[in-house]
Kinemage of the C-alpha trace (Angstrom):
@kinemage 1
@onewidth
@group {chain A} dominant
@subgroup {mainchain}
@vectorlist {calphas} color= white
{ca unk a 1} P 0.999 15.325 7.027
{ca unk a 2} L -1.384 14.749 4.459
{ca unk a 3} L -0.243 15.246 0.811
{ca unk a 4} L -2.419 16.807 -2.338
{ca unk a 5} L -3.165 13.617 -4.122
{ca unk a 6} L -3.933 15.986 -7.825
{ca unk a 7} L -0.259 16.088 -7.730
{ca unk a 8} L 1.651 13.095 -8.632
{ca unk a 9} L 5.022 13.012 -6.507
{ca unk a 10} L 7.792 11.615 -8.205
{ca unk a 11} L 9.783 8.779 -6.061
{ca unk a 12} L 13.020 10.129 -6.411
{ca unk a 13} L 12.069 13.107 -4.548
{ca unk a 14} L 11.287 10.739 -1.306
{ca unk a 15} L 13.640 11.329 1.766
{ca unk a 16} L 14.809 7.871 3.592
{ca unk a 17} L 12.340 8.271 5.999
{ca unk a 18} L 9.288 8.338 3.638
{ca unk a 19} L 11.082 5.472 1.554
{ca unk a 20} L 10.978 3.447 4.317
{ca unk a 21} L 7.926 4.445 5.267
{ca unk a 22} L 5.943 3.536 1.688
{ca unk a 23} L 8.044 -0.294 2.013
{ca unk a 24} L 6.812 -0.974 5.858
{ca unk a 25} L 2.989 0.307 4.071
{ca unk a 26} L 3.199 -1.484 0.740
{ca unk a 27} L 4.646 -4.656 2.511
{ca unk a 28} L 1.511 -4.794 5.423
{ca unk a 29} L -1.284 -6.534 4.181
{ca unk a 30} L -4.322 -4.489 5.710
{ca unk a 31} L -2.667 -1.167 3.588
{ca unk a 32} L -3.916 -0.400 1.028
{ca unk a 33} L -2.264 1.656 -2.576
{ca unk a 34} L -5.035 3.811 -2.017
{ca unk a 35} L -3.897 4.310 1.371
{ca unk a 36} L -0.158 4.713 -0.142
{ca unk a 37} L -1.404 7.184 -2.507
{ca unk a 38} L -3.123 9.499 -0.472
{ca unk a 39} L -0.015 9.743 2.531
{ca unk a 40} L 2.714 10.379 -0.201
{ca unk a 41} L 0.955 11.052 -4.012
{ca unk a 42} L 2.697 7.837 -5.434
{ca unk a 43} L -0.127 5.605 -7.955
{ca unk a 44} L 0.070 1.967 -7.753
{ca unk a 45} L 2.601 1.725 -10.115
{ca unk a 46} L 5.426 4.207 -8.609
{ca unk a 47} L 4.991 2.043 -5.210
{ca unk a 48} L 6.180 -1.073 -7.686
{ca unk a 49} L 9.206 0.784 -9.268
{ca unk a 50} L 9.860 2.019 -5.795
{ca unk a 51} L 10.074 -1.756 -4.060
{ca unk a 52} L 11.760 -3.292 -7.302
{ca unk a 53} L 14.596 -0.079 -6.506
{ca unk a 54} L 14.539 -0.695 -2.952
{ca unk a 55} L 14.853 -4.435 -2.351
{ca unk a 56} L 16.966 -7.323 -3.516
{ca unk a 57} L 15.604 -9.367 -6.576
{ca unk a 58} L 14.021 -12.290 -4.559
{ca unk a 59} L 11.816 -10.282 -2.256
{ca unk a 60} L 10.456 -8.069 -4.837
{ca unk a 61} L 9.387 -11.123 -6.191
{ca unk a 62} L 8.143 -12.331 -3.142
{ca unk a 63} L 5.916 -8.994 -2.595
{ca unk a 64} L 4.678 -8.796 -5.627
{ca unk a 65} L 3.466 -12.790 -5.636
{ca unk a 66} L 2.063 -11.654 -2.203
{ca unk a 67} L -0.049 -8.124 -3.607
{ca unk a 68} L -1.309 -9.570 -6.478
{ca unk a 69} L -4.912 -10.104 -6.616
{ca unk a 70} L -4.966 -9.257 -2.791
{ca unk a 71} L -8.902 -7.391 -2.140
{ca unk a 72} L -7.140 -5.474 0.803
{ca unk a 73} L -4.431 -4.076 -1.256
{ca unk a 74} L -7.290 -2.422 -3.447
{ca unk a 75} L -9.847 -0.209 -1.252
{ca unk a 76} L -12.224 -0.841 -4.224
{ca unk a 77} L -12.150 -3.911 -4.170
{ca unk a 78} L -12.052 -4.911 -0.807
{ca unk a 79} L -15.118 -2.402 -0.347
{ca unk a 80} L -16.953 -4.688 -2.601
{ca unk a 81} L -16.627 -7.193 -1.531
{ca unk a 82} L -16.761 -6.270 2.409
{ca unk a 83} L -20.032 -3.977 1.745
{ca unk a 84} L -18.057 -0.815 2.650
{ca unk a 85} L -17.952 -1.985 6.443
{ca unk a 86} L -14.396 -0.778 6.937
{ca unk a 87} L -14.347 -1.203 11.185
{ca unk a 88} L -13.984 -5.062 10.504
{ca unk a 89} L -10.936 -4.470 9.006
{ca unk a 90} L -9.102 -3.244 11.942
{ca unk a 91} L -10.461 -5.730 14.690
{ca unk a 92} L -8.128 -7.751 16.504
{ca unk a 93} L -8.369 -11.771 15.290
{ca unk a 94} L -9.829 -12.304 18.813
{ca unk a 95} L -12.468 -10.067 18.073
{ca unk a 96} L -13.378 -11.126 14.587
{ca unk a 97} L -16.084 -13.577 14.293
């Protein structure tokens, strides 16, 4: 189900199912906006107006204190900084070392 990401999608065009499907992404760490973008054509900022919609005032707060500066949210940065050696990511903590 993979979405033209030329096209911008507009949020309010989202069924339930997708909405709650771009909060469970946005809110897991290892997920990145890119990520977001590509699955449903929404840029960085339409996945913020989306969770400030979506969820009560204190946990939008709490989100956005968690995303911000966070490498893994960003592919780019995270790629810098990990030398584009993606598998690590996904490795279970008992694996990591």
């Amino acid at each position: 189900m993979k979405k033209n990401t030329d096209v911008r999608r507009d949020p309010k065009e989202l069924s339930r199912a997708e909405i709650d499907r771009v909060i469970m992404m946005a809110w897991e760490d290892r997920t990145s906006f890119d990520a977001i973008q590509t699955q449903f054509s929404l840029s960085h900022g339409d996945v913020i107006r989306l969770m400030r919609q979506e969820m009560k005032p204190r946990s939008f707060r709490m989100w956005r204190k968690r995303t911000a500066g966070r490498a893994t949210k960003h592919e780019a940065t995270f790629s810098s900084q990990h030398g584009e050696n993606r598998c690590r990511r996904f490795r279970a903590k008992s694996q990591r070392g």
